[in-house]
C-alpha positions as CSV (number, residue, x, y, z in Angstrom):
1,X,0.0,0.0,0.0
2,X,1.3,3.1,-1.4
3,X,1.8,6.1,1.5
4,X,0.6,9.4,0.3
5,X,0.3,12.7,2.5
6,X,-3.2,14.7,1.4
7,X,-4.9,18.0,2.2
8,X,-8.3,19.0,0.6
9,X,-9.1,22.9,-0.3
10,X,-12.3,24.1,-0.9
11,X,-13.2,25.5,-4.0
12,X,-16.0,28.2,-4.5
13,X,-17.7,26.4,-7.0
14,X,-18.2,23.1,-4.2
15,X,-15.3,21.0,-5.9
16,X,-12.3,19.6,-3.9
17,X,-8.7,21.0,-4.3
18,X,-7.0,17.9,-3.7
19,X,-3.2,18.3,-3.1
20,X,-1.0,15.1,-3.3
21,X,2.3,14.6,-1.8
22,X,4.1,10.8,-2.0
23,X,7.0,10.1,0.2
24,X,10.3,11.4,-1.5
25,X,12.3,8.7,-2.6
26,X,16.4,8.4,-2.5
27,X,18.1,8.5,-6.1
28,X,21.4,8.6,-5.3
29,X,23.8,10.2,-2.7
30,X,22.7,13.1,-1.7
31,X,19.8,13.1,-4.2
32,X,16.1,12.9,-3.4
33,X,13.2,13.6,-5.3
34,X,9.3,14.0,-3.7
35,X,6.2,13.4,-6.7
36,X,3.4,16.1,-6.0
37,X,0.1,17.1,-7.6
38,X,-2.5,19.5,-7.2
39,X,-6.3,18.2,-8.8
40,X,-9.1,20.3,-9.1
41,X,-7.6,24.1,-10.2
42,X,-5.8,24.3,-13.9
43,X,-3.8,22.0,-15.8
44,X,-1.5,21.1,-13.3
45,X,0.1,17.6,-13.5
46,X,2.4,15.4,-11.0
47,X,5.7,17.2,-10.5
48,X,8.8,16.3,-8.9
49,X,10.9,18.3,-6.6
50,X,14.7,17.2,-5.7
51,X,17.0,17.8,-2.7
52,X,19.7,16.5,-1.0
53,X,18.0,14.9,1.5
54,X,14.4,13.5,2.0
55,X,13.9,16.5,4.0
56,X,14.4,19.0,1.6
57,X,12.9,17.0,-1.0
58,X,9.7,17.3,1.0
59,X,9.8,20.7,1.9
60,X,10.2,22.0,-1.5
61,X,7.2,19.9,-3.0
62,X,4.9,21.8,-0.3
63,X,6.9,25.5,-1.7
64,X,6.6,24.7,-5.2
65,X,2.7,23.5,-4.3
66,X,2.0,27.2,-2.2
67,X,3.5,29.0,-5.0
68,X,1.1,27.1,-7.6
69,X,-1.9,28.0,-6.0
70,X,-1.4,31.4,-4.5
71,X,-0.4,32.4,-7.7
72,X,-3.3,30.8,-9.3
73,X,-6.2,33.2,-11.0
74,X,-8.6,30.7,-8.3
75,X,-6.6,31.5,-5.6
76,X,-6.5,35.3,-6.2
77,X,-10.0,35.6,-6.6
78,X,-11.2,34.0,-3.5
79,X,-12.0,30.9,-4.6
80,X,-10.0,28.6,-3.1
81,X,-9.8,28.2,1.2
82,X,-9.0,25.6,3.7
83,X,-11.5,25.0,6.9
84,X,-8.2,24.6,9.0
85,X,-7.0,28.3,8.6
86,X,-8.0,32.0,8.5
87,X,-9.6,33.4,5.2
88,X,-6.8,33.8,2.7
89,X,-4.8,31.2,4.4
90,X,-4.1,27.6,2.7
91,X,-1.8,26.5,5.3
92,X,1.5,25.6,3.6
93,X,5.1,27.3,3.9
94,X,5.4,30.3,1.3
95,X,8.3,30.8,-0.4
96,X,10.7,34.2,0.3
97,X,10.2,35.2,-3.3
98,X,6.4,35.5,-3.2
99,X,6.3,36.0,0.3
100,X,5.3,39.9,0.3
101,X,2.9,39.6,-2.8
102,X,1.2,37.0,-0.9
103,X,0.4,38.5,2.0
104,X,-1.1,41.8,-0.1
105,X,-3.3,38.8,-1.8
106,X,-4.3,37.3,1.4
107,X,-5.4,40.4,2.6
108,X,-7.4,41.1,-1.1
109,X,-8.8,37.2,-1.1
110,X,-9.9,37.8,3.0
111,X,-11.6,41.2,1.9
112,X,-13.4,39.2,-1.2
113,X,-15.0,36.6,0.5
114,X,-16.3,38.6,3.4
115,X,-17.7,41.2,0.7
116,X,-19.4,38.2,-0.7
117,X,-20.6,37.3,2.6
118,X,-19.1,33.6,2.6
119,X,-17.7,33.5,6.1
């Protein structure tokens, strides 16, 4: 039996965000890689992140993941949230490159859905 690590977002429109994460796997020394997917918002397919250590691996899936769907046109226009956070929040590490563009869209996405009277 396969190990996989799951979270489910809610999306506006009553379908399931379904984010995937398998166990990273060891390629060679020093070389890991971690298969991820994101169902239910754009095209996205299974991607694979690498590090030098299972750790890493793993972290990066759930960076490269948060950047996906904060950046995502579903995302940025409130239609995407996660029962375990606050309104804007998905709950997953955000990278230091988006970090500051995030938090101006959390505050946006958090100002949306209360307009819209969803909370």
């Amino acid at each position: 039996m396969e190990v996989e690590f799951t979270r489910y977002l809610s999306h506006r429109d009553g379908k399931n965000v379904k984010i995937t994460v398998l166990p990273p796997e060891e390629i060679s020394y020093m070389e890991w890689k971690c298969h991820y997917r994101i169902d239910g918002i754009g095209k996205f397919k299974e991607k694979i992140s690498y590090g030098i250590d299972a750790i890493q691996a793993f972290y990066l899936s759930l960076i490269y993941i948060s950047t996906e769907i904060y950046s995502s046109d579903d995302y940025k226009n409130g239609n995407i949230t996660w029962e375990g956070a606050s309104l804007g929040d998905i709950g997953l590490p955000i990278s230091n490159n988006i970090l500051e563009d995030v938090k101006i869209d959390m505050i946006r996405v958090k100002i949306l859905i209360e307009g819209r009277g969803e909370v």
